[in-house]
Residue frames as a rotation matrix with the C-alpha (Angstrom) as fourth column:
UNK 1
0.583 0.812 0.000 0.00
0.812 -0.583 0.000 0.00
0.000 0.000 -1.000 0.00
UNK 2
-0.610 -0.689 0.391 1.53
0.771 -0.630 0.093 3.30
0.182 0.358 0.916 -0.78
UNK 3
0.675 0.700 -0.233 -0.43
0.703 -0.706 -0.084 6.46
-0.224 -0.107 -0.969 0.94
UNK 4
-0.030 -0.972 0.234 0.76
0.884 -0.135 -0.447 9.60
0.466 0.193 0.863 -0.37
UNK 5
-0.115 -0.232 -0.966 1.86
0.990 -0.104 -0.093 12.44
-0.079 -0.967 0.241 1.70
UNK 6
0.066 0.070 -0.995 2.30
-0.161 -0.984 -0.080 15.06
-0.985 0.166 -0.054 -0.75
UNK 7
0.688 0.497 0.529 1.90
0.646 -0.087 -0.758 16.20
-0.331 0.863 -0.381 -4.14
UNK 8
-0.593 -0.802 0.068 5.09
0.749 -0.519 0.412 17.93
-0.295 0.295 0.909 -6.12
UNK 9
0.842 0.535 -0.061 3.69
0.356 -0.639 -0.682 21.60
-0.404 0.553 -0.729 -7.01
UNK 10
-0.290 -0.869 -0.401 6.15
0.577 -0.493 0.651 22.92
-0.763 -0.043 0.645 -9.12
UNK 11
0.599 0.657 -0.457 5.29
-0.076 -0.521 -0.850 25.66
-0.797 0.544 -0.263 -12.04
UNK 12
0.819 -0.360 0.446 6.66
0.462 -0.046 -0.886 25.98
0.340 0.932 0.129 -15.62
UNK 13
0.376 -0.816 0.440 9.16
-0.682 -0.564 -0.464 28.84
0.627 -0.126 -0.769 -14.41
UNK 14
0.201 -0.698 0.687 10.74
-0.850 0.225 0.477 26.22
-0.488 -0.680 -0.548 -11.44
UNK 15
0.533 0.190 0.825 10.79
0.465 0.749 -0.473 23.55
-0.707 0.635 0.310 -13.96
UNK 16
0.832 -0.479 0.279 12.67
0.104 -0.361 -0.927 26.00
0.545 0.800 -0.251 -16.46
UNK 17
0.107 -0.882 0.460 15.40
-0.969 -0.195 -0.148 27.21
0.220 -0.430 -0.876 -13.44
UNK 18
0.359 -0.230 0.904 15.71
-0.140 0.945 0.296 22.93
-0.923 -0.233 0.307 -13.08
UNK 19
0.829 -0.058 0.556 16.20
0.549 0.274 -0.790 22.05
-0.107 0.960 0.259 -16.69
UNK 20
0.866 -0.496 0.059 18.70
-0.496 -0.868 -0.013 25.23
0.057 -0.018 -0.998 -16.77
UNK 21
0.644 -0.183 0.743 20.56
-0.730 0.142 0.668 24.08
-0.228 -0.973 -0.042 -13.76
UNK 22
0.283 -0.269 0.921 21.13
0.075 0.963 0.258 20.67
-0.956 -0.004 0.293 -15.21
UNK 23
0.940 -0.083 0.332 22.01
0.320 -0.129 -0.939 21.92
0.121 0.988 -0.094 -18.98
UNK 24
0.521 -0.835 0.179 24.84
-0.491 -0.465 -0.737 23.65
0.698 0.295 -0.652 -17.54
UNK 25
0.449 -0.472 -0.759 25.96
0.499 0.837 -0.225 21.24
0.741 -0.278 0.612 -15.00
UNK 26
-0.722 -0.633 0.279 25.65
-0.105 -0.298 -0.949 23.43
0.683 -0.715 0.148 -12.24
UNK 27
-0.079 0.857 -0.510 23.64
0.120 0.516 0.848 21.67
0.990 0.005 -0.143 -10.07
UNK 28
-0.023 -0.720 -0.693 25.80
0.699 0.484 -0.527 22.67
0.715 -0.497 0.492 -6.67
UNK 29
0.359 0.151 -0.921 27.29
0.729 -0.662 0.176 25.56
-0.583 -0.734 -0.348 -6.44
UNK 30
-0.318 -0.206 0.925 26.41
0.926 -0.279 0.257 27.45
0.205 0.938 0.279 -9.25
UNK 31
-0.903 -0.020 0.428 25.62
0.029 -0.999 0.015 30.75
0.428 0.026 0.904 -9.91
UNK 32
0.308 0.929 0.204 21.71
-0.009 -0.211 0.977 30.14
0.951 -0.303 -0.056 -9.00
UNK 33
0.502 0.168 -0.849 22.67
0.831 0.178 0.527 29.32
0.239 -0.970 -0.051 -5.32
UNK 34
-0.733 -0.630 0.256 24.70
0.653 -0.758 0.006 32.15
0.190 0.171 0.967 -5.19
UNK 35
-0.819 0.417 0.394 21.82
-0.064 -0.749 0.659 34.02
0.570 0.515 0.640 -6.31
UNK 36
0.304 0.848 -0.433 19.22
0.453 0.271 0.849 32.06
0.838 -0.455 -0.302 -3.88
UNK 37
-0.284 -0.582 -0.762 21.65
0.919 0.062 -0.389 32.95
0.274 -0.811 0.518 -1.03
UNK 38
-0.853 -0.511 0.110 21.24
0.521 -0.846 0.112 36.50
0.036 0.153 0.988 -1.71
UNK 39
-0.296 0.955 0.033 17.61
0.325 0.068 0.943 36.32
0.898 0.290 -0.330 -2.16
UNK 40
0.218 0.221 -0.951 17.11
0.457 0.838 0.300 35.03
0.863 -0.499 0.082 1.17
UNK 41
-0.390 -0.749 -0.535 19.42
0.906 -0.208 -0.369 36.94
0.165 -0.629 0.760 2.81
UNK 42
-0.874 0.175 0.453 17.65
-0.078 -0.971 0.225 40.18
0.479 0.161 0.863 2.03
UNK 43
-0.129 0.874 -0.468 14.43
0.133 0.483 0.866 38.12
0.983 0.049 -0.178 2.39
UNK 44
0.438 0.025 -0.899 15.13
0.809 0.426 0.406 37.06
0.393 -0.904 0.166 6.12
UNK 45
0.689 -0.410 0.598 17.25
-0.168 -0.893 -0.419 40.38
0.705 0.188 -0.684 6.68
UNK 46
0.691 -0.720 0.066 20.31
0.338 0.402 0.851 38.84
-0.639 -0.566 0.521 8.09
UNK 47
0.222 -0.718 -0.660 24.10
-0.919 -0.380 0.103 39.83
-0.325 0.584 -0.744 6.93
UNK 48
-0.696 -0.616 -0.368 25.08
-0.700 0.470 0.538 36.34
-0.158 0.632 -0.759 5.71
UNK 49
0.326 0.697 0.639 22.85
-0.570 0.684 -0.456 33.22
-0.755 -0.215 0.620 4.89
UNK 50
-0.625 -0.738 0.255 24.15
-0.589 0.660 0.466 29.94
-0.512 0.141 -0.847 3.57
UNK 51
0.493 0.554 -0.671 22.58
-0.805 0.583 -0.110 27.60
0.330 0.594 0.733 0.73
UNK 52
-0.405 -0.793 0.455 23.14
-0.794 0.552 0.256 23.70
-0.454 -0.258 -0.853 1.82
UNK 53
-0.864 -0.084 -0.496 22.81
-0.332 0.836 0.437 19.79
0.378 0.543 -0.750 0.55
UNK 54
-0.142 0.912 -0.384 20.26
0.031 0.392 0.920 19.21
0.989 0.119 -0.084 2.65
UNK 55
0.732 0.515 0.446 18.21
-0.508 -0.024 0.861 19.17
0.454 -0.857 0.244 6.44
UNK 56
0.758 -0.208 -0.618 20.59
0.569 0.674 0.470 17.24
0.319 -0.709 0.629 7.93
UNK 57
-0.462 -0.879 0.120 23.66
0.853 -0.477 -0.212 19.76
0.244 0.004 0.970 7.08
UNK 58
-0.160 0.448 0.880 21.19
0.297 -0.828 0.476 22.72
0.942 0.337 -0.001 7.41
UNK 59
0.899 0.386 -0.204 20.38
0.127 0.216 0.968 21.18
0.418 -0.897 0.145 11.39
UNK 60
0.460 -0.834 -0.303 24.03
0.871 0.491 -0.028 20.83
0.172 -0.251 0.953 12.00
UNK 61
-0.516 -0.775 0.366 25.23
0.722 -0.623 -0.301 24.08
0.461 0.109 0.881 11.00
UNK 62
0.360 0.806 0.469 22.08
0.095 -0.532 0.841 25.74
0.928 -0.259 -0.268 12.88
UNK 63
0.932 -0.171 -0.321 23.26
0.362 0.499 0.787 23.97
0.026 -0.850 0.527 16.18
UNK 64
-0.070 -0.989 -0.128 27.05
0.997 -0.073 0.019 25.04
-0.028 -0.126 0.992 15.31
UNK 65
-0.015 -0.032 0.999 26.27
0.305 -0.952 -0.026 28.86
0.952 0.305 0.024 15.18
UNK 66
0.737 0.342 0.582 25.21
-0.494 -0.314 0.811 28.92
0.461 -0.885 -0.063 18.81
UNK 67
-0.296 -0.945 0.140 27.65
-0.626 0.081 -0.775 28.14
0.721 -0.317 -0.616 21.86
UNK 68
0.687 0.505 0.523 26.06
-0.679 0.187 0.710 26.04
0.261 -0.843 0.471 23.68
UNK 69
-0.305 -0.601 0.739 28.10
-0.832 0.546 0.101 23.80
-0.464 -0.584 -0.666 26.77
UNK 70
-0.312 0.279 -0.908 28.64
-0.531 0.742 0.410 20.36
0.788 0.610 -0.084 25.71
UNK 71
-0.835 0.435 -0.337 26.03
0.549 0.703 -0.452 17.73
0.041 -0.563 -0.826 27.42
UNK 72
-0.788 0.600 -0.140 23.37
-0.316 -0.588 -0.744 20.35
-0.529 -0.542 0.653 27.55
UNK 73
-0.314 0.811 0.494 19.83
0.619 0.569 -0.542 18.84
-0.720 0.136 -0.680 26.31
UNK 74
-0.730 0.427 -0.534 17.60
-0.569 -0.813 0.127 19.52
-0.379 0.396 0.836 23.16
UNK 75
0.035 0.903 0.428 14.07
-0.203 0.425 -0.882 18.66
-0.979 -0.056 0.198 23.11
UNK 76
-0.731 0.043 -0.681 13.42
-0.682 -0.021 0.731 17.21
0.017 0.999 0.044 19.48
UNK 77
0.395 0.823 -0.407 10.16
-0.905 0.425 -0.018 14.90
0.158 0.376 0.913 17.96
UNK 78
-0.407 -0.650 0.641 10.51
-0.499 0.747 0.440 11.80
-0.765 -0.141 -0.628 18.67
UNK 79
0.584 0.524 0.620 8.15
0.555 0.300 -0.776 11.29
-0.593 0.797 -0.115 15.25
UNK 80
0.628 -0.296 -0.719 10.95
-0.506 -0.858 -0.089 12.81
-0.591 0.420 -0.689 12.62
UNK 81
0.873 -0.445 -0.200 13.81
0.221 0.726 -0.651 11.46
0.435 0.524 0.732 10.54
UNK 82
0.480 -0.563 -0.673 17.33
0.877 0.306 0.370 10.67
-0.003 -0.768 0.641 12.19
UNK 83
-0.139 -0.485 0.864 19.01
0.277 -0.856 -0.436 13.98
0.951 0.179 0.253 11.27
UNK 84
0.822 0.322 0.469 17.03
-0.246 -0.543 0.803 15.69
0.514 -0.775 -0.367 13.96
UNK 85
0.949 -0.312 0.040 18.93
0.049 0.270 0.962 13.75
-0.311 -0.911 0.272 17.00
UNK 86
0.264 -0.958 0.115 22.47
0.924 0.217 -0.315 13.02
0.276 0.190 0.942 14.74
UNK 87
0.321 -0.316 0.893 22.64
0.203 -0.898 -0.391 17.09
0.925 0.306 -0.224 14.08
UNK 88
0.723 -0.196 0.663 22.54
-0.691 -0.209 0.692 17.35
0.003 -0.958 -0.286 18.34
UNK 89
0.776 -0.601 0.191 24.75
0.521 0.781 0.344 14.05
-0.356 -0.168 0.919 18.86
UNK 90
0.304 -0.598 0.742 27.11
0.665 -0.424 -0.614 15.88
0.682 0.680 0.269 16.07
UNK 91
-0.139 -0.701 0.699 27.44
-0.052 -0.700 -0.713 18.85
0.989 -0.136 0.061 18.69
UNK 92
-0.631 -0.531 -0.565 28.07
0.288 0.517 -0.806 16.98
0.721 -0.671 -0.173 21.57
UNK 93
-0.303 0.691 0.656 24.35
-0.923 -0.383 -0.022 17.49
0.236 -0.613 0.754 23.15
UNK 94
-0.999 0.009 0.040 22.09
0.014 0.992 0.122 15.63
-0.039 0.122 -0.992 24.01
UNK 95
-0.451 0.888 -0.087 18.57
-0.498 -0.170 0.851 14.86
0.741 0.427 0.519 22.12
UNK 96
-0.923 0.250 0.292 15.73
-0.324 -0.097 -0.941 14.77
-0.207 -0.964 0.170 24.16
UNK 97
-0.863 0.505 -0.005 12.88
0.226 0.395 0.891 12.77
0.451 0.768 -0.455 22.49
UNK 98
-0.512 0.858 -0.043 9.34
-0.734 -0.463 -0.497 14.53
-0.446 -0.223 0.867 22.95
UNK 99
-0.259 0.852 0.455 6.16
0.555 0.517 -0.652 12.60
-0.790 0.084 -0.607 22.60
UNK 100
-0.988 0.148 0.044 4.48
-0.055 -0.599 0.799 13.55
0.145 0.787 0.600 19.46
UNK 101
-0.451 0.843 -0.292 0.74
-0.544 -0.520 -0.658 14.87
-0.707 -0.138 0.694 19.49
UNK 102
-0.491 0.654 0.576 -1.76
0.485 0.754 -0.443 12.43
-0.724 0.062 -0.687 18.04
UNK 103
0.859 0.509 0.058 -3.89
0.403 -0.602 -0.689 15.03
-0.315 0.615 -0.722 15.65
UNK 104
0.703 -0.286 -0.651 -0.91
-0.671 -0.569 -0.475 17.24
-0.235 0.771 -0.592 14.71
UNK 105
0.868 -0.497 0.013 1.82
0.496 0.867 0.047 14.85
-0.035 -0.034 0.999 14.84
UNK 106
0.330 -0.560 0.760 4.01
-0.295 -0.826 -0.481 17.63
0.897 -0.065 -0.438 15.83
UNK 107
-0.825 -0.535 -0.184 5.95
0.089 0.199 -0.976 17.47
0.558 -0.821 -0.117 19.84
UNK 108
0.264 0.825 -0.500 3.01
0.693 0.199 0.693 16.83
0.671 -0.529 -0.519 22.61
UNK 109
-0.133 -0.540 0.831 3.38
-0.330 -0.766 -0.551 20.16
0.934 -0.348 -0.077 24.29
UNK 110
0.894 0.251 0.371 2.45
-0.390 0.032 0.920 18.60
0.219 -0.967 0.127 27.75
UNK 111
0.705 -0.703 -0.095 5.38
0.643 0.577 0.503 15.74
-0.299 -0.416 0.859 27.84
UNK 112
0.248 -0.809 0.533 7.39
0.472 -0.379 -0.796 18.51
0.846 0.449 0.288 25.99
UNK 113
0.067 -0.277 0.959 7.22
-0.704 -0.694 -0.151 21.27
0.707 -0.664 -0.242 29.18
UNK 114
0.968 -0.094 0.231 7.67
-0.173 0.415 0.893 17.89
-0.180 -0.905 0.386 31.58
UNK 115
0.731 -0.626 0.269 10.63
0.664 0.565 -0.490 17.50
0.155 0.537 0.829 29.51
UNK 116
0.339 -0.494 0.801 12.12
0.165 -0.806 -0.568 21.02
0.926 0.325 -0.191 29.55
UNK 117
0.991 -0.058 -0.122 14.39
0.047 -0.694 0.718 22.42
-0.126 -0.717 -0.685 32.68
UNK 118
0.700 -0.629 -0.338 17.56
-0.145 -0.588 0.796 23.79
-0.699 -0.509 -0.503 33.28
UNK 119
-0.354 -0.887 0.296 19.97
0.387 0.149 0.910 21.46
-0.851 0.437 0.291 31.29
UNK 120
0.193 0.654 0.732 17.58
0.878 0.217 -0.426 22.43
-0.437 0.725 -0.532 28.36
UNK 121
-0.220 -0.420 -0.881 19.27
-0.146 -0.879 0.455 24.95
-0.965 0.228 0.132 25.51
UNK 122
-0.759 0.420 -0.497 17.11
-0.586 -0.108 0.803 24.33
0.284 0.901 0.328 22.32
UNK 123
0.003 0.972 0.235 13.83
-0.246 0.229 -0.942 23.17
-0.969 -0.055 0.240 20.95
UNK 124
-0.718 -0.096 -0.689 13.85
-0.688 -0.045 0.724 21.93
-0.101 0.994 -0.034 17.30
UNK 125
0.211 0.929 0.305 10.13
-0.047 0.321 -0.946 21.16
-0.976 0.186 0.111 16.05
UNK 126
-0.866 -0.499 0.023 9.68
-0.199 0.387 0.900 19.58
-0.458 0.775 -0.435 13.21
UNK 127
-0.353 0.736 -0.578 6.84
-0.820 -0.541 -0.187 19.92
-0.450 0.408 0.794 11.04
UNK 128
-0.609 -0.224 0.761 6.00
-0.129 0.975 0.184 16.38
-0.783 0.014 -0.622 9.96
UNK 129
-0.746 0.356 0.563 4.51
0.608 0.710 0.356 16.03
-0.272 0.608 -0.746 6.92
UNK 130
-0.694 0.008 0.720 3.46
0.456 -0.769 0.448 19.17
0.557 0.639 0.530 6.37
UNK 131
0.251 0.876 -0.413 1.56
0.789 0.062 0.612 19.26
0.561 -0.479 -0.675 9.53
């Protein structure tokens, strides 16, 4: 059985900057990411902002901007995909697995705030399926 989760929406014009992309064999770190970077940045109004490979490097390098002591706790979903916990493991925290909420399938905010005190120096929700 195969339920699906989502539907690709993509339009003619992201479907032309693919094709593009792949004609010129910059698929990386070509001039578009460059150009997304920049977007974004203005977008989000921050002085730098990084394009990456993917959620797992995107968690990592979130977590590596901030100092945080090593051993200190972060709540994460315990409904998610492994990134979540590696990206904390990676900077020498430790993930805190949260119940996940029946209807949204988001973090169960009750077992989350039994979860939260002192050692606790992030939150990273995860949006599960588009919920």
């Amino acid at each position: 059985m195969n339920i699906r989760l989502f539907k690709p929406s993509l339009g003619k014009e992201e479907l032309q900057a693919i094709k593009e992309a792949f004609d010129r064999s910059w698929v990386g770190l070509g001039p578009k990411v460059a150009e997304f970077e920049e977007e974004w940045r203005k977008f989000i109004g921050c002085e730098i902002a990084v394009g990456v490979n993917s959620a797992t490097a995107a968690l990592h390098l979130a977590l590596a901007c901030f100092t945080f002591p090593e051993g200190k706790k972060v709540l994460v979903p315990s409904l998610t995909f492994s990134s979540t916990a590696s990206a904390v493991l990676y900077n020498r925290l430790i993930p805190v697995f949260v119940d996940s909420d029946p209807v949204t399938l988001g973090m169960d905010l009750e077992d989350l705030e039994k979860k939260y005190d002192k050692d606790c120096v992030a939150v990273i929700p995860v949006h599960y399926a588009g919920h």
